[in-house]
C-alpha positions in Angstrom: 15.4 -1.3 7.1 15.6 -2.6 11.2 12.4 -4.0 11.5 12.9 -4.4 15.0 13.3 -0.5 15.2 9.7 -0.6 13.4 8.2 -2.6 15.3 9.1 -0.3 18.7 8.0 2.8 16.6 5.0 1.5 15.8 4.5 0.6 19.7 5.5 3.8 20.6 3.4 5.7 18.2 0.3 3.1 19.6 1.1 5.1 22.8 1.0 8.0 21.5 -2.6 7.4 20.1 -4.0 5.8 22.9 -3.5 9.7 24.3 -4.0 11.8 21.8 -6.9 14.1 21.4 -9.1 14.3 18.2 -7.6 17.9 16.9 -3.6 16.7 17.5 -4.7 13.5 15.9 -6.1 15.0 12.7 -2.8 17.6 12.2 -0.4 13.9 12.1 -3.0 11.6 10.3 -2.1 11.8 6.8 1.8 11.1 7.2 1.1 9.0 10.0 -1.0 6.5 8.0 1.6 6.6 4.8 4.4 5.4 7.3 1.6 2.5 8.7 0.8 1.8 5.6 3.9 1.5 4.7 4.5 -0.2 7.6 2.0 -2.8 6.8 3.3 -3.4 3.5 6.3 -5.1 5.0 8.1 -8.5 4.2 9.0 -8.6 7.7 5.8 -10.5 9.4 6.4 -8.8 13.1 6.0 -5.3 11.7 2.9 -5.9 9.4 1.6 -7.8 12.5 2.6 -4.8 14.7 0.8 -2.3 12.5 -2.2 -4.4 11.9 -2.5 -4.5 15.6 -3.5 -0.8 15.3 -7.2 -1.8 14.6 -7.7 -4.1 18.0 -7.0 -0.8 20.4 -10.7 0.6 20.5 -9.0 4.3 21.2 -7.3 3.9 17.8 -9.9 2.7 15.9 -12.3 5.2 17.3 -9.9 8.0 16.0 -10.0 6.3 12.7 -13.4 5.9 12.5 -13.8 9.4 12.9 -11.4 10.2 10.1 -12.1 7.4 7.8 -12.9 9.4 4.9 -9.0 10.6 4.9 -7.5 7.4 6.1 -9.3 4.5 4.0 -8.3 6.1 1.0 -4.7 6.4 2.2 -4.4 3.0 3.5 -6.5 1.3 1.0 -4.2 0.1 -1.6 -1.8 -1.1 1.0 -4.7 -3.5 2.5 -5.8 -4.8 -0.9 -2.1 -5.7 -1.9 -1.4 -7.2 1.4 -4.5 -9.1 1.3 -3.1 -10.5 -2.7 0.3 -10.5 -1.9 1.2 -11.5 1.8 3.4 -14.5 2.6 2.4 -14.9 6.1 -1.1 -16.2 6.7 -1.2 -14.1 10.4 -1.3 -10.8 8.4 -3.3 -12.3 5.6 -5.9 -12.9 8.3 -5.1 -9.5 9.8 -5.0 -7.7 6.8 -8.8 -9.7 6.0 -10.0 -8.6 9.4 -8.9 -4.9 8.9 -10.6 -4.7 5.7 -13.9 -6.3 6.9 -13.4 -3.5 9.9 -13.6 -0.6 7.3 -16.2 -2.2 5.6 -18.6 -2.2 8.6 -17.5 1.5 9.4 -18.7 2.8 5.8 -19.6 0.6 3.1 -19.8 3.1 0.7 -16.6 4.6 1.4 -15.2 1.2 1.4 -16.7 0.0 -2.3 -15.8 3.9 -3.9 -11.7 3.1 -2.3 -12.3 -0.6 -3.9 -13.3 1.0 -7.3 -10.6 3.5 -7.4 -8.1 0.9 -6.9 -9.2 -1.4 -9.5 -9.3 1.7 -11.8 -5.6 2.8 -11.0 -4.6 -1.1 -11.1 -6.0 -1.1 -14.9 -4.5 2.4 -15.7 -1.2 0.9 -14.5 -1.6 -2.3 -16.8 -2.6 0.0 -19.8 0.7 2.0 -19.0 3.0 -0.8 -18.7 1.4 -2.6 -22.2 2.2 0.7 -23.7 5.7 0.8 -22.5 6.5 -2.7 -23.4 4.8 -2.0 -26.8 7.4 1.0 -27.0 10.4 -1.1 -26.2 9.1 -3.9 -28.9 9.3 -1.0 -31.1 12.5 0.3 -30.4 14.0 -3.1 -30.5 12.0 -3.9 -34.1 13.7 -0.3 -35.1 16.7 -0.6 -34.4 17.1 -4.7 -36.1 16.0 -3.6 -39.3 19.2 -0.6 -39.0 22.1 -2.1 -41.6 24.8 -3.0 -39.1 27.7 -0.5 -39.7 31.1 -0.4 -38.4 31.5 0.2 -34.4 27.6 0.9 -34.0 26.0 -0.6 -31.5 23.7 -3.2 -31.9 20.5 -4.3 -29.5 20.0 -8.1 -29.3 17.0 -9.9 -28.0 18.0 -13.1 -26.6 
């Protein structure tokens, strides 16, 4: 990706907000907030930091606010992983500050978005321990095969 192109779409799109009205707003939120969140989730420090800066204009966050219940759930798991995962501590403390935002707005909201994502984060363990117990079968399956001529063999190293 160009992060410098992100980071003057996500200015752009800040415009954009600052004079949008509620109903227009609520047609382009769900993509919108995929691409932000996506947006956020980025390696590149000036575009996380660019996104994050979303929730210090008061006209965006009041939008949000207002539409919480569709956007926290969307942006959620981007904010918790950010807030595990991120390199630079700038949009660690962003990505803190955002969180503690949404947490003010609805605390309910917040803690049912929190348990959901622990709940998909275990689902995904149980998934992955299933496919690597899969594999470890496969690979137990096909050692105990008698070696014939010009079959192929899977070694572990």
């Amino acid at each position: 990706t160009n992060s410098q192109k992100e980071v003057m779409f996500l200015g752009e799109v800040e415009e954009i907000l600052e004079a949008i009205n509620m109903g227009e707003f609520q047609k382009i939120m769900v993509p919108l907030f995929w691409r932000i969140g996506c947006c956020i989730n980025s390696f590149h420090f000036q575009v996380a930091e660019r996104a994050l800066f979303f929730w210090n204009n008061d006209q965006i966050v009041n939008l949000i606010a207002h539409n919480r219940h569709v956007i926290l759930p969307i942006i959620f798991p981007t904010l918790e992983n950010n807030a595990q995962n991120h390199w630079n501590q700038v949009v660690l403390n962003l990505t803190l500050n955002v969180r503690k935002l949404f947490t003010e707005m609805d605390d309910v909201l917040f803690l049912a978005c929190h348990a959901h994502f622990r709940e998909e984060q275990a689902n995904l363990t149980l998934e992955e321990e299933k496919r690597k117990e899969a594999w470890e079968h496969l690979e137990n399956a096909a050692s105990s095969q008698p070696i014939a001529r010009n079959t192929v063999v899977l070694v572990t190293p």
